[in-house]
C-alpha positions as CSV (number, residue, x, y, z in Angstrom):
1,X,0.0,0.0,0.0
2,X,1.2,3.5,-0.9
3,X,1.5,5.5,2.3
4,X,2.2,8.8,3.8
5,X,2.7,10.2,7.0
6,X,2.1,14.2,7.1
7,X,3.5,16.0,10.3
8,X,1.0,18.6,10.8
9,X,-2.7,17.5,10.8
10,X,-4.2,21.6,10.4
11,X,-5.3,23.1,7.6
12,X,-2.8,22.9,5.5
13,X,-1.7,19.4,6.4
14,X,-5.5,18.8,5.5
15,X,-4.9,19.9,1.8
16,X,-2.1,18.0,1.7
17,X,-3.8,14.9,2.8
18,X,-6.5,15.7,0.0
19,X,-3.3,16.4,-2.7
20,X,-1.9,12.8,-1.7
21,X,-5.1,11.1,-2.1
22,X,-5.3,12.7,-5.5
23,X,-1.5,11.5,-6.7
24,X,-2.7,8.2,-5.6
25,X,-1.6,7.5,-2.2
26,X,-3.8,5.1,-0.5
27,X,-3.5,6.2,2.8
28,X,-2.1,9.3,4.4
29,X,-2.2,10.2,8.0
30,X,-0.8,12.4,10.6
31,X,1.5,13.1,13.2
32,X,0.5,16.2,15.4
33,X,1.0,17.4,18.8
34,X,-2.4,19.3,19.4
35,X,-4.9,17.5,17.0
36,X,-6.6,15.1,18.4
37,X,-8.9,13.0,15.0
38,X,-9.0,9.4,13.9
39,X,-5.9,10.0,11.4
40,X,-3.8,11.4,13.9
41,X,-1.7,8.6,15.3
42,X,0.9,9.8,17.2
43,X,2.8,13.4,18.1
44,X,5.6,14.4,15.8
45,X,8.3,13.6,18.4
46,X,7.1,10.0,17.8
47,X,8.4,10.5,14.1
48,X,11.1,8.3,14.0
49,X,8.8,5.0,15.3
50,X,7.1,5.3,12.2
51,X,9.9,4.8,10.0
52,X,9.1,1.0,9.3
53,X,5.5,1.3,8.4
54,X,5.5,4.6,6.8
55,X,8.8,4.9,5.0
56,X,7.4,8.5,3.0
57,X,6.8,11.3,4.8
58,X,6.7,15.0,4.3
59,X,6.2,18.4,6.9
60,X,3.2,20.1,6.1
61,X,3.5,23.1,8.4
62,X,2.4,26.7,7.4
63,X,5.5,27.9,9.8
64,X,8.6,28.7,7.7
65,X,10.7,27.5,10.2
66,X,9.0,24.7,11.7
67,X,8.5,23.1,8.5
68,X,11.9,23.7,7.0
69,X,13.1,22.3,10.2
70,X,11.0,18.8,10.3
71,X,11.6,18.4,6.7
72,X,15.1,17.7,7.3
73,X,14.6,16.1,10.2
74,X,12.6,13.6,8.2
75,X,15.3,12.9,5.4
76,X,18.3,12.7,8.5
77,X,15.9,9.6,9.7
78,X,16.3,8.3,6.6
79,X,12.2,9.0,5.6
80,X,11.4,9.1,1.6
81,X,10.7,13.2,1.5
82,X,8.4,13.7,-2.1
83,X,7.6,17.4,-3.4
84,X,4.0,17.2,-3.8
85,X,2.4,18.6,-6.6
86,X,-1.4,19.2,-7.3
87,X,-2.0,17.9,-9.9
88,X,-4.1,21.1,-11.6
89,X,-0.7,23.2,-10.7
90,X,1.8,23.6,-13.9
91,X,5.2,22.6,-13.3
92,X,7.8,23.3,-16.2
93,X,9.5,19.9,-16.8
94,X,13.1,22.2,-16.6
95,X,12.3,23.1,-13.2
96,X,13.6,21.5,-10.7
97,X,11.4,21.0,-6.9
98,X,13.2,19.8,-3.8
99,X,12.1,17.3,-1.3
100,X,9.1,18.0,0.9
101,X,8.2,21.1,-1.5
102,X,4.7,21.6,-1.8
103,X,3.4,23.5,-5.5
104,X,-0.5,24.0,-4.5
105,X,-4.0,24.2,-6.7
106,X,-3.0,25.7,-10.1
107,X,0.3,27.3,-8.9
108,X,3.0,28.0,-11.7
109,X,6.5,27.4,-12.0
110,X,8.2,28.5,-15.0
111,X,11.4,27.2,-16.4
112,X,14.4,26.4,-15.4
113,X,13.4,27.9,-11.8
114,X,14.5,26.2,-8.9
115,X,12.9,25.3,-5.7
116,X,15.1,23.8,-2.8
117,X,13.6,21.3,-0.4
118,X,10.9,22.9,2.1
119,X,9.4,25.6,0.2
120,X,5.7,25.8,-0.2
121,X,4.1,27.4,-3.6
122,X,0.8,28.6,-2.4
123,X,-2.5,28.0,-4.4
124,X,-2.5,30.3,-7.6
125,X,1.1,31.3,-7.0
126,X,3.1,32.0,-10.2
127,X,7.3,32.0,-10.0
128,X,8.2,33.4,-13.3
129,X,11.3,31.6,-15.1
130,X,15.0,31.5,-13.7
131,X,14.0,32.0,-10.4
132,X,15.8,30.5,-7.1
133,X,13.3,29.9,-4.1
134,X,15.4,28.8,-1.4
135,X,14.9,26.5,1.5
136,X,11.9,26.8,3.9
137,X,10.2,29.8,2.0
138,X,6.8,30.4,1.4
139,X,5.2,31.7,-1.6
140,X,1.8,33.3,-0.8
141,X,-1.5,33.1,-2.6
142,X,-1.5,34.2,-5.9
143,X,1.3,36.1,-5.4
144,X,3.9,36.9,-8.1
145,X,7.6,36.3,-8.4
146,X,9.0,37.5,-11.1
147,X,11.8,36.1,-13.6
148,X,15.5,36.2,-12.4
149,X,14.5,36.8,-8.6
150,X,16.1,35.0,-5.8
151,X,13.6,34.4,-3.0
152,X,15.9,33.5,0.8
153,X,15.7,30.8,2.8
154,X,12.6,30.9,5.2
155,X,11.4,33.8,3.2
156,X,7.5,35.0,2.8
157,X,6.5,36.2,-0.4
158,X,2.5,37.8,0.8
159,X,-0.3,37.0,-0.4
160,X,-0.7,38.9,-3.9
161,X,2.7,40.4,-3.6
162,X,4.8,40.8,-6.8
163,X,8.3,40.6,-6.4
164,X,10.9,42.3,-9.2
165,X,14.2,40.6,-10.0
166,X,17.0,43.1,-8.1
167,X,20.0,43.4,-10.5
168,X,23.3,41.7,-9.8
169,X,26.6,43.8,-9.8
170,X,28.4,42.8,-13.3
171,X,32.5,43.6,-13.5
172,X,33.2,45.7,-15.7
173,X,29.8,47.6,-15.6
174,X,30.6,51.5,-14.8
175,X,27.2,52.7,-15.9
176,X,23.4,52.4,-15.9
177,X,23.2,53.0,-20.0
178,X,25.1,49.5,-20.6
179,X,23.9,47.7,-17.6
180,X,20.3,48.3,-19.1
181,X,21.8,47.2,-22.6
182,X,23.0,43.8,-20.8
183,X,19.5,42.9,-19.5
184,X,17.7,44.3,-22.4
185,X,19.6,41.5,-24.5
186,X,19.0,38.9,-21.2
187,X,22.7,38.6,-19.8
188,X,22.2,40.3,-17.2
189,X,21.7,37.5,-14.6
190,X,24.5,34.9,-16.6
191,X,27.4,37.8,-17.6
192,X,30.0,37.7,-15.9
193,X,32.2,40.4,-16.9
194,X,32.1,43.1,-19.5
195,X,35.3,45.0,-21.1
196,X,35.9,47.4,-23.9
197,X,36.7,46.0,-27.0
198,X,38.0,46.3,-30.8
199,X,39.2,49.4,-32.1
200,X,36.6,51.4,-34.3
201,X,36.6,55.2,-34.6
202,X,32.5,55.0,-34.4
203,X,30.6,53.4,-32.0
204,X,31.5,52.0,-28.5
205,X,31.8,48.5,-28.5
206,X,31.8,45.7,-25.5
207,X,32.9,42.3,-25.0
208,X,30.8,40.1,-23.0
209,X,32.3,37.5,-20.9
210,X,29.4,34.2,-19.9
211,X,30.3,31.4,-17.9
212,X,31.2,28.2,-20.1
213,X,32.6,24.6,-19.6
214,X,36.3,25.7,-19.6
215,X,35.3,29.1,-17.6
216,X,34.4,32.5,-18.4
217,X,33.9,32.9,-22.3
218,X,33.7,35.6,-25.0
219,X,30.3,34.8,-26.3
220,X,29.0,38.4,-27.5
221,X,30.0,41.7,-28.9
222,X,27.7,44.5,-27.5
223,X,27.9,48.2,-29.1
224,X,26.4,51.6,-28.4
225,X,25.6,53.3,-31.9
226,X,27.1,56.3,-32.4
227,X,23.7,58.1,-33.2
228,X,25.5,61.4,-34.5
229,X,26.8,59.2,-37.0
230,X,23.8,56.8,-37.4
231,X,21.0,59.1,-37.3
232,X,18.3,56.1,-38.2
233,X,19.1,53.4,-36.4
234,X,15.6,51.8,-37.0
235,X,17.1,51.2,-40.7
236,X,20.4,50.4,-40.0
237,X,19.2,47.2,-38.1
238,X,16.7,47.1,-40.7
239,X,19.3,46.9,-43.0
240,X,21.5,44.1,-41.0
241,X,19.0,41.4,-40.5
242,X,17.9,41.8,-43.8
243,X,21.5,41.0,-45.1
244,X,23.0,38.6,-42.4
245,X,19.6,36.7,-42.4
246,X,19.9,36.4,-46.2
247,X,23.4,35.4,-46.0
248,X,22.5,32.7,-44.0
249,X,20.6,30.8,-46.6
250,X,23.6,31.6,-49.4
251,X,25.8,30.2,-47.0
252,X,24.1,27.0,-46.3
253,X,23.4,26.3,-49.9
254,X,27.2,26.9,-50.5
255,X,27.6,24.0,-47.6
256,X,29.1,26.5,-45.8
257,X,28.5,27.0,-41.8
258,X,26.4,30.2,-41.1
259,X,27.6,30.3,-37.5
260,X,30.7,31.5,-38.6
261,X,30.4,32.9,-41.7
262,X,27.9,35.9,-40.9
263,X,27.4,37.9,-38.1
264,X,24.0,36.8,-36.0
265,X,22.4,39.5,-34.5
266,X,20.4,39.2,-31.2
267,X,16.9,40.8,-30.6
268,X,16.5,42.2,-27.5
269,X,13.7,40.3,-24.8
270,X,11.3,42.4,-26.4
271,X,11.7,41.3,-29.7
272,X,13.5,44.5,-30.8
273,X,16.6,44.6,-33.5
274,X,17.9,47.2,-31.3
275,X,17.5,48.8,-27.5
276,X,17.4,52.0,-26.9
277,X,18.7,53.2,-23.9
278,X,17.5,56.4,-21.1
279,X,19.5,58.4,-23.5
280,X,17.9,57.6,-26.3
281,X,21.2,55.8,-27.8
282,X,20.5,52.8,-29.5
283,X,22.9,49.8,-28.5
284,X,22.5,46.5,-30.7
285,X,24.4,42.8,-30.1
286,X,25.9,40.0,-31.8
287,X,27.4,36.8,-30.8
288,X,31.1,36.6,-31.0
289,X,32.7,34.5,-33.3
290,X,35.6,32.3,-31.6
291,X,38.7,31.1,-33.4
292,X,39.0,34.2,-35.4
293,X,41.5,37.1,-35.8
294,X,41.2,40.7,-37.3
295,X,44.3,42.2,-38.4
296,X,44.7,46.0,-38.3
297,X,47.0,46.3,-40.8
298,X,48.5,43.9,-43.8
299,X,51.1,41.4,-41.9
300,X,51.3,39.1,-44.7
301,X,50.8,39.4,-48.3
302,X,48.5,36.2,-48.6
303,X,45.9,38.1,-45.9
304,X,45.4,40.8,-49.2
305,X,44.7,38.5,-51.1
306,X,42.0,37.2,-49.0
307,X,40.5,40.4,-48.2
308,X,39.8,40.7,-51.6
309,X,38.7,37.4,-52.0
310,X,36.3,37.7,-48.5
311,X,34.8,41.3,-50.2
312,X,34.6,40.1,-53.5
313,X,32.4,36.6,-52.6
314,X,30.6,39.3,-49.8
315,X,29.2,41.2,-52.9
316,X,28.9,37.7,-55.3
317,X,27.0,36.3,-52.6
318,X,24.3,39.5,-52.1
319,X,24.1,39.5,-56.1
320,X,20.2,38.8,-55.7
321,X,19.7,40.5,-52.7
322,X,17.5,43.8,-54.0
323,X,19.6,46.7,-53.3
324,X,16.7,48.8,-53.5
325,X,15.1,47.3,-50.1
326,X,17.8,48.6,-48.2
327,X,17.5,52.1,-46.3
328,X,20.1,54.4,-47.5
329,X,21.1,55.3,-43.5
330,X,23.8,57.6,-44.3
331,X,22.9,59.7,-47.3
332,X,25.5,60.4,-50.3
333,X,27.6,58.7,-47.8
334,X,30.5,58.0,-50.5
335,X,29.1,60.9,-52.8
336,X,32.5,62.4,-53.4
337,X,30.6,65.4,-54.7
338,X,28.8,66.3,-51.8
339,X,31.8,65.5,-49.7
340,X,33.8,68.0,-51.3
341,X,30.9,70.5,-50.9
342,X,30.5,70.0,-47.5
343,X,34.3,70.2,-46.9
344,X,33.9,73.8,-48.9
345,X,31.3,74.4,-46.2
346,X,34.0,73.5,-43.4
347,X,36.3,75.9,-45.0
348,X,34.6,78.7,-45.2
349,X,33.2,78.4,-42.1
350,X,36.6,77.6,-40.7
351,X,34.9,77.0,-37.1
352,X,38.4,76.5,-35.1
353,X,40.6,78.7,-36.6
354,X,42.8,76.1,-38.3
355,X,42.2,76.1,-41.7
356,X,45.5,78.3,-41.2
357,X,47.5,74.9,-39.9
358,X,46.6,73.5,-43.1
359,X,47.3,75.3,-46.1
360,X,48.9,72.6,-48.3
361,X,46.3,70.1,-47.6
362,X,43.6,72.6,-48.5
363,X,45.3,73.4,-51.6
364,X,45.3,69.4,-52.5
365,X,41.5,68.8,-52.2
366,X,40.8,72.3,-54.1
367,X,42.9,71.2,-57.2
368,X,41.1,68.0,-57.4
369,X,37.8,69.3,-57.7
370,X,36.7,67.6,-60.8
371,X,38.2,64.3,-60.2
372,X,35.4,63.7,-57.3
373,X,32.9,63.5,-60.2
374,X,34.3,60.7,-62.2
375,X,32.2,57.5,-60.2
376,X,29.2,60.2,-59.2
377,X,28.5,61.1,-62.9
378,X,28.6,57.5,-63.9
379,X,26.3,56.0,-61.5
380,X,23.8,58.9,-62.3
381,X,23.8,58.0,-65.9
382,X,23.5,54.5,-65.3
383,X,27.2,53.2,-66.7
384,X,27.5,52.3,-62.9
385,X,24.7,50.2,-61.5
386,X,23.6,50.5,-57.8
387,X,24.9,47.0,-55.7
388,X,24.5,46.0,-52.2
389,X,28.1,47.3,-51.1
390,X,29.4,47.2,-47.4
391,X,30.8,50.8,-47.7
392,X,33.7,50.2,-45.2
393,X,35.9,47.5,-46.6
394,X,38.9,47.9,-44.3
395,X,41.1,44.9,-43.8
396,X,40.0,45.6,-39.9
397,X,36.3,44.1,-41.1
398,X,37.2,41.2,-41.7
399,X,37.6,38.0,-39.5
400,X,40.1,35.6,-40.6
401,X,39.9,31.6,-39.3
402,X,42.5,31.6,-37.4
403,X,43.9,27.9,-37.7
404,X,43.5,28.2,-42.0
405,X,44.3,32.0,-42.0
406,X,41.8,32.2,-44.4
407,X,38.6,35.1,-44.5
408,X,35.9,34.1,-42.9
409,X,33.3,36.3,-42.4
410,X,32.5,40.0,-42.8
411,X,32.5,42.4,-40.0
412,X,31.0,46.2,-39.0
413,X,27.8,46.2,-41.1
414,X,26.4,49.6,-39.9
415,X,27.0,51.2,-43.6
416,X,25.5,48.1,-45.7
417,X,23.6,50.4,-48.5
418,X,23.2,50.6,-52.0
419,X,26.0,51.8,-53.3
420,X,29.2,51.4,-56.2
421,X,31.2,48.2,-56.2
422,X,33.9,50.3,-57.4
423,X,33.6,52.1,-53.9
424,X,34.3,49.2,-52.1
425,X,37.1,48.1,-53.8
426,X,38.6,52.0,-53.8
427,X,38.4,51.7,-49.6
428,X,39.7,48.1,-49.4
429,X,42.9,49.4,-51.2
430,X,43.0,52.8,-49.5
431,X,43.6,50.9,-46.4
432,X,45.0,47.7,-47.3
433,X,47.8,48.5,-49.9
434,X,49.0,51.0,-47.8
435,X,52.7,50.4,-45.9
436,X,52.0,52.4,-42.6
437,X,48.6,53.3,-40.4
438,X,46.5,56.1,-41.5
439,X,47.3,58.4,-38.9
440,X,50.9,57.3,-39.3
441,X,52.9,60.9,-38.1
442,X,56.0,60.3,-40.4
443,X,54.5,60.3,-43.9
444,X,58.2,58.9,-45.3
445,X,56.9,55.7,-44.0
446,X,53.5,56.1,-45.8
447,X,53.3,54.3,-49.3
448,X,51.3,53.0,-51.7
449,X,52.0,49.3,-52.1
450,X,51.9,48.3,-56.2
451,X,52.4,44.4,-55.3
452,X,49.9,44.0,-52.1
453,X,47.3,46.3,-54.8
454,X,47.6,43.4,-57.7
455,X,47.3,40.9,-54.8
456,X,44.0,42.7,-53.9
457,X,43.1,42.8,-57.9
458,X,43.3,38.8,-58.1
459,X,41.9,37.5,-55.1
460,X,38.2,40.6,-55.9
461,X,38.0,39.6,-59.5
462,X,38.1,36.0,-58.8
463,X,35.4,36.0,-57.4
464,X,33.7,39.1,-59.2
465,X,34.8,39.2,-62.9
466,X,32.1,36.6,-64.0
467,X,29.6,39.4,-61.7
468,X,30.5,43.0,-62.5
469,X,29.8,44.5,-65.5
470,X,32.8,46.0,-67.9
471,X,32.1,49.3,-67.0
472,X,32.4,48.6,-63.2
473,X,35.6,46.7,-63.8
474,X,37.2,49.7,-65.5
475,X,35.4,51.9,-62.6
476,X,37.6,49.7,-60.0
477,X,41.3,52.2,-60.3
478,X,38.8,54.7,-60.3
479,X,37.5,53.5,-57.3
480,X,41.3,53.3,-55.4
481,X,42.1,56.9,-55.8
482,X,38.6,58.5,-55.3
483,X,37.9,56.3,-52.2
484,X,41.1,57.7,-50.6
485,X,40.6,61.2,-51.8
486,X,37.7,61.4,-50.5
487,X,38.5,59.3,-47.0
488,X,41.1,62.2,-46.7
489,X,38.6,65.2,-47.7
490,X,36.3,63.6,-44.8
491,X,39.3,63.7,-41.8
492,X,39.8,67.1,-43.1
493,X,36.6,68.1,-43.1
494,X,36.3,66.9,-39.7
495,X,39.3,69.0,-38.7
496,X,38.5,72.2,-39.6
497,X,34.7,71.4,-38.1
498,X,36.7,70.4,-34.7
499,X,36.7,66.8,-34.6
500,X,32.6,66.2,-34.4
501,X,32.7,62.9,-36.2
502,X,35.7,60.8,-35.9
503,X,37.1,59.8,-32.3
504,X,40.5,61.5,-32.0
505,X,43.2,61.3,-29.2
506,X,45.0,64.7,-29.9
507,X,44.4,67.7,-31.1
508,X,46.1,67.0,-34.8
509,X,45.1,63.4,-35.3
510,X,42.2,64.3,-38.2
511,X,44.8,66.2,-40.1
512,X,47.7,63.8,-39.6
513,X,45.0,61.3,-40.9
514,X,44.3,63.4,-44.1
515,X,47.9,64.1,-44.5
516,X,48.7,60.0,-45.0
517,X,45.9,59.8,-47.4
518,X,46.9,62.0,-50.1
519,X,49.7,60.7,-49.6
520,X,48.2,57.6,-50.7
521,X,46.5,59.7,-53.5
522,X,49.6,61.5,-54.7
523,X,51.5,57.7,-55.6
524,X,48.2,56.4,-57.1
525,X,47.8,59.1,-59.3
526,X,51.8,58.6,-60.4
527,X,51.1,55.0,-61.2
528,X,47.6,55.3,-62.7
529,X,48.5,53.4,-65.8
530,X,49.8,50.5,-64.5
531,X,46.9,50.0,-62.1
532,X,44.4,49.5,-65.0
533,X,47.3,47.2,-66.6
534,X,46.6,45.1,-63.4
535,X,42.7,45.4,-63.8
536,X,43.1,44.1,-67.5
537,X,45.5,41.3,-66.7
538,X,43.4,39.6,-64.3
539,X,40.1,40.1,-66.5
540,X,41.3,38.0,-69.3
């Protein structure tokens, strides 16, 4: 026969007798030191005399202590101690209920909650998912416990209270704008540290550190969106799950592995692509791709070649993708037309008083004045058609595997918008086929590299030739020396307007900037020629 023996024979121990009946004891009676009634056969200090003909029993008394206190008195004698569970409440198969728990008429615990041994969940109750109740606590009627809340041992939750998670102290937290990012995107009660991370002029960007097998792990990369910059961040995001999400499917039908080949971008708790935080700054996550590296500058020759590999199969692979859905976030963004206009704003306007420190490199943008039309003209007559283009194609976004040392998967999608292929090209060599950083101080050591250039040629038209049309092939030198032109009219720009876009860490760093790119621009334009002798060689 399937027996019980219930320590407290009150009301409670009552609907506990009527529970047991219902999970199909046979027989369930009491110990109780006041109650005197036919089922009561003995006091509760006669417990352990029962132990050979009721080998299960549980504590049902409404004391927090008391009952926390018998129950593991019972399981010391060596008693079977069940959780009890109505059977109308709901009980989420991932939670976990301790011995001599009671979860009441229609009560509600959510997943992956847990409830040590002791603890009574009250009829109606409802604990919320990822919650702790500890030992010997008591939540009330209908009451409310919220998800990621830790109840105490012995604890009373009232009748119809609702208890809020608190937040937990993260390292590495300093303020309340990315703690409220964290739990937007639900880390808050699994991070365990947060640090700065990467190097981008833009946006700030964090790593964040969740416990793992081997220990703490860098399992996602959470930034605040520099909304000077990104003034619609709505479509930026927009923009980014649209393309990733697509990217996903090219990459499996290439038998490819998604995971690692595209970003994934997280929606926040709400369902949101983005969360915006009590400064109205939007803040947006992805998960971190281990194994990978991201080179600042070109340390070997084969990692050109696989940039331009990496960019080329990046815009072979969003061939079909309609260019026309995207939102154009930053407008005229590589409009070399308007750039120069709005540096002749910036001049005129000469806001700091430096346009004096910077004669020679005014004098350079002036005299190139009808160069900045060449791609702009072309596009709006059609011999240039509008592509999905990344708009950013530094060396610095794109991870590389780092056990093959090949490309892997392309980085820093905030500027994905319709746009030139030959501007994409033009950035990937302004950066990557030059011999010394862009805000290099000592322009002897600045160069443009011929040999890491042709590397760049082969590895993009590889992948692209069979794609692009003949005018955007012969666009592509085009694309080199406006690109860097007009990289350096932007840090110039920024200059004169006292350093409102770009992050800067002296006083000079936009104009040393602008100083290594027409550098750049100056050897491009000596050996024009030969880079359209490189384009033709590899389109044969």
């Amino acid at each position: 026969m399937k027996s019980l023996l219930i320590l407290g024979a009150g009301g409670f121990g009552h609907m506990i007798q009527e529970t047991a009946y219902l999970l199909g004891y046979e027989n369930a009676v009491f110990l109780d030191d006041a109650v005197k009634d036919k089922d009561v056969v003995g006091k509760c200090c006669d417990y352990k005399n029962f132990l050979e003909e009721y080998d299960t029993a549980v504590a049902a008394l409404g004391d927090n202590n008391m009952r926390l206190y018998w129950t593991e008195k019972l399981m010391e004698a060596g008693y079977q101690v069940p959780a009890l569970i109505h059977p109308s409440a709901v009980v989420s198969p991932s939670a976990e209920i301790g011995n001599g728990s009671f979860v009441m008429q229609r009560a509600v615990v959510n997943t992956h909650t847990v409830v040590e041994h002791g603890v009574l969940v009250n009829s109606g109750a409802v604990i919320d998912h990822d919650s702790h109740i500890c030992s010997g606590a008591h939540v009330g009627l209908g009451s409310v416990v919220k998800a990621n809340c830790t109840i105490g041992s012995r604890e009373k939750v009232e009748a119809g209270e609702v208890i809020f998670s608190t937040r937990r102290k993260i390292d590495g937290v300093d303020n309340r704008n990315l703690e409220d990012a964290i739990y937007a995107f639900g880390f808050g009660n699994r991070c365990s540290y947060v640090k700065p991370f990467g190097a981008g002029h833009i946006n700030e960007t964090y790593a964040v550190y969740i416990p793992g097998e081997d220990g703490d792990e860098l399992s996602y990369v959470l930034q605040r969106v520099n909304s000077n910059v990104f003034k619609d961040p709505a479509g930026v995001m927009e923009n980014i799950f649209g393309v990733t999400e697509y990217l996903r499917n090219e990459i499996r039908q290439e038998g490819g592995n998604p995971d690692r080949e595209t970003l994934s971008y997280i929606k926040t708790k709400s369902g949101c692509n983005y969360f915006e935080d009590g400064e109205g700054e939007p803040w947006r996550c992805y998960n971190f791709i281990p194994d990978s590296v991201c080179y600042q500058l070109v340390e070997e020759p084969e990692q050109f070649y696989q940039s331009g590999s990496s960019f080329g199969h990046f815009l072979k692979q969003l061939g079909n993708y309609p260019a026309s859905r995207l939102h154009e976030t930053i407008p005229d963004f590589h409009n070399t037309v308007k750039r120069f206009e709005a540096f002749q704003v910036a001049l005129k306007r000469d806001l700091k008083n430096r346009a004096v420190t910077c004669k020679p490199e005014i004098r350079f943008v002036l005299d190139r004045e009808a160069d900045c039309g060449v791609l702009v003209t072309k596009q709006e007559d059609g011999r240039l058609p509008l592509r999905v283009t990344h708009n950013d194609t530094k060396l610095n976004n794109i991870l590389f595997d780092a056990k093959t040392g090949k490309g892997l998967c392309i980085i820093d999608l905030d500027t994905i918008m319709p746009g030139l292929a030959a501007n994409d090209f033009g950035d990937s060599i302004r950066f990557g086929a030059a011999t010394a950083a862009e805000d290099e101080r000592n322009l002897d050591l600045m160069h443009f590299d011929l040999n890491l250039y042709e590397l760049y040629v082969k590895g993009y038209l590889e992948e692209t030739k069979d794609v692009l049309t003949e005018e955007e092939i012969k666009s592509l030198p085009w694309g080199a020396r406006l690109m860097t032109l007009e990289c350096g009219i932007r840090f110039l720009t920024d200059y004169l307007q006292g350093d409102t876009y770009f992050k800067t860490e002296y006083p000079e760093h936009n104009l040393v900037r602008a100083r290594t790119q027409f550098r750049l621009v100056d050897e491009m334009e000596q050996n024009f020629d030969k880079m359209q002798e490189i384009i033709q060689k590899y389109t044969k």
